[in-house]
C-alpha positions in Angstrom: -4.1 -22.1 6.1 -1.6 -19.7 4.7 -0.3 -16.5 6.5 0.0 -13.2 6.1 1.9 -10.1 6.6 0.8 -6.6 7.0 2.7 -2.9 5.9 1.4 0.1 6.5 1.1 2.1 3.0 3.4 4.6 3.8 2.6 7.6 2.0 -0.8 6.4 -0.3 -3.5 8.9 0.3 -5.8 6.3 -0.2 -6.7 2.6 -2.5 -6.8 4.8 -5.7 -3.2 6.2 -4.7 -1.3 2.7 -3.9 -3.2 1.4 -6.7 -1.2 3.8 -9.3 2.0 3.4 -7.2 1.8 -0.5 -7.8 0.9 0.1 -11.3 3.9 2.2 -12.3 6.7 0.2 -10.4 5.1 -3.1 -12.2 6.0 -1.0 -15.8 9.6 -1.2 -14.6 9.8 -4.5 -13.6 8.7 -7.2 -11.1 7.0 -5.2 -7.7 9.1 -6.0 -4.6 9.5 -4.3 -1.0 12.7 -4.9 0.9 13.2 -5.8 4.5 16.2 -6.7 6.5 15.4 -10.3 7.0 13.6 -13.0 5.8 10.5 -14.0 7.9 10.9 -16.7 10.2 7.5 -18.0 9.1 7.9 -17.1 5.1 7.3 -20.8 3.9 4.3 -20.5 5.4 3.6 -17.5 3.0 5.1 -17.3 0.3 3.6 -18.5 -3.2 0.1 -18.2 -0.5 -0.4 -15.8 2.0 -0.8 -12.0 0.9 0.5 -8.5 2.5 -2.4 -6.4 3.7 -2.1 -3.0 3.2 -3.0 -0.6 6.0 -4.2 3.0 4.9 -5.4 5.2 7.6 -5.6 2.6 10.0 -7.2 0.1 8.5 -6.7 -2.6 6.6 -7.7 -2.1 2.4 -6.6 -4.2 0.2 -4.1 -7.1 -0.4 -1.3 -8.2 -2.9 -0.6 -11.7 -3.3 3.0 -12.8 -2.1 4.9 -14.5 -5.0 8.0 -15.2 -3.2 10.6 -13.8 -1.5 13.9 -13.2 -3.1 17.7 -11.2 -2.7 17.6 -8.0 -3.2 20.9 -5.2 -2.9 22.8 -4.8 0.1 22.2 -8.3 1.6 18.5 -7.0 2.3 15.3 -10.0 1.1 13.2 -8.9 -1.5 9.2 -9.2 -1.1 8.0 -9.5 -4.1 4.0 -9.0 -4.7 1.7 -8.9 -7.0 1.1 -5.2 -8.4 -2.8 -5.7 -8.5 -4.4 -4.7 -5.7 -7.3 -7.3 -4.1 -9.7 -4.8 -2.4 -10.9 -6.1 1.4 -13.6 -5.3 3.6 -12.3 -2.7 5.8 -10.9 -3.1 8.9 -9.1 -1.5 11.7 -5.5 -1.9 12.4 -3.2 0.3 14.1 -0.2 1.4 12.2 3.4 0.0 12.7 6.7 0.0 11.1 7.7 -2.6 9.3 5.7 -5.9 8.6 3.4 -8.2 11.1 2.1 -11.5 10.3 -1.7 -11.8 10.2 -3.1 -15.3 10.9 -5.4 -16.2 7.8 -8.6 -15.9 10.4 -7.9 -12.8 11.4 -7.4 -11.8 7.9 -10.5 -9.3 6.3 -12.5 -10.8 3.3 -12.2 -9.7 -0.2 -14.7 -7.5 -1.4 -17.3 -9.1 -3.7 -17.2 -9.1 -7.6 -20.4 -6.3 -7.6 -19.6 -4.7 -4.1 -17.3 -1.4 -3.5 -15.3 -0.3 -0.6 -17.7 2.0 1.4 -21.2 1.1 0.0 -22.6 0.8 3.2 -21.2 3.2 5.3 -17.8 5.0 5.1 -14.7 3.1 5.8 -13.3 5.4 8.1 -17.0 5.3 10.1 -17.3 1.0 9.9 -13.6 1.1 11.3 -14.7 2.8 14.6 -17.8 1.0 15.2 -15.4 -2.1 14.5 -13.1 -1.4 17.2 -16.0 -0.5 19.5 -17.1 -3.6 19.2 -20.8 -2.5 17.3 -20.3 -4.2 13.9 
């Protein structure tokens, strides 16, 4: 079972937001976020796991990990896939840095002909989530 990691989306006003973020960096070149060091864990997720983005509070989306790499200053490189894989919402406080996620704790992809929210707002299914209703 691969692993995951999750970053808060620092910034993004919402999916729409990182979306065009991801987008624009990937014009430039190959989409990577930088850390200090390299994950303990990081065969366990590169080249399989994803990083989970968290937008107010709760987890969105996913980009596929491709591997992890050197980047300036001694720092690793993260690099991701710049197409976002939409999730079913789901709560998560915010941090800084990066957290693995274990693969069953991890929310499931959105369906080919579902959208985020066509139930019930995201921000609403979040709360009921963490109460323990849904």
């Amino acid at each position: 079972m691969p692993l995951h990691l999750t970053k808060v989306a620092f910034g993004a006003t919402g999916i729409e937001d990182l979306a065009e973020r991801l987008l624009a960096r990937a014009e430039a070149g190959p989409v990577f976020l930088t850390t200090r060091y390299l994950p303990k864990r990081h065969e366990e997720v590169a080249g399989q796991g994803s990083l989970f983005w968290i937008i107010k509070h709760q987890l969105v989306a996913r980009s596929p990990i491709l591997q992890f790499g050197e980047a300036e200053g001694g720092r690793v490189a993260i690099h991701i896939d710049p197409h976002l894989i939409l999730t079913h919402a789901r709560p998560k406080r915010a941090h800084q840095g990066w957290r693995y996620l274990e693969d069953a704790d991890a929310p499931v992809d959105l369906g080919v002909d579902e959208v985020a929210g066509d139930v019930m707002p995201a921000a609403l299914m979040g709360k009921l989530s963490g109460l323990g209703l849904i």
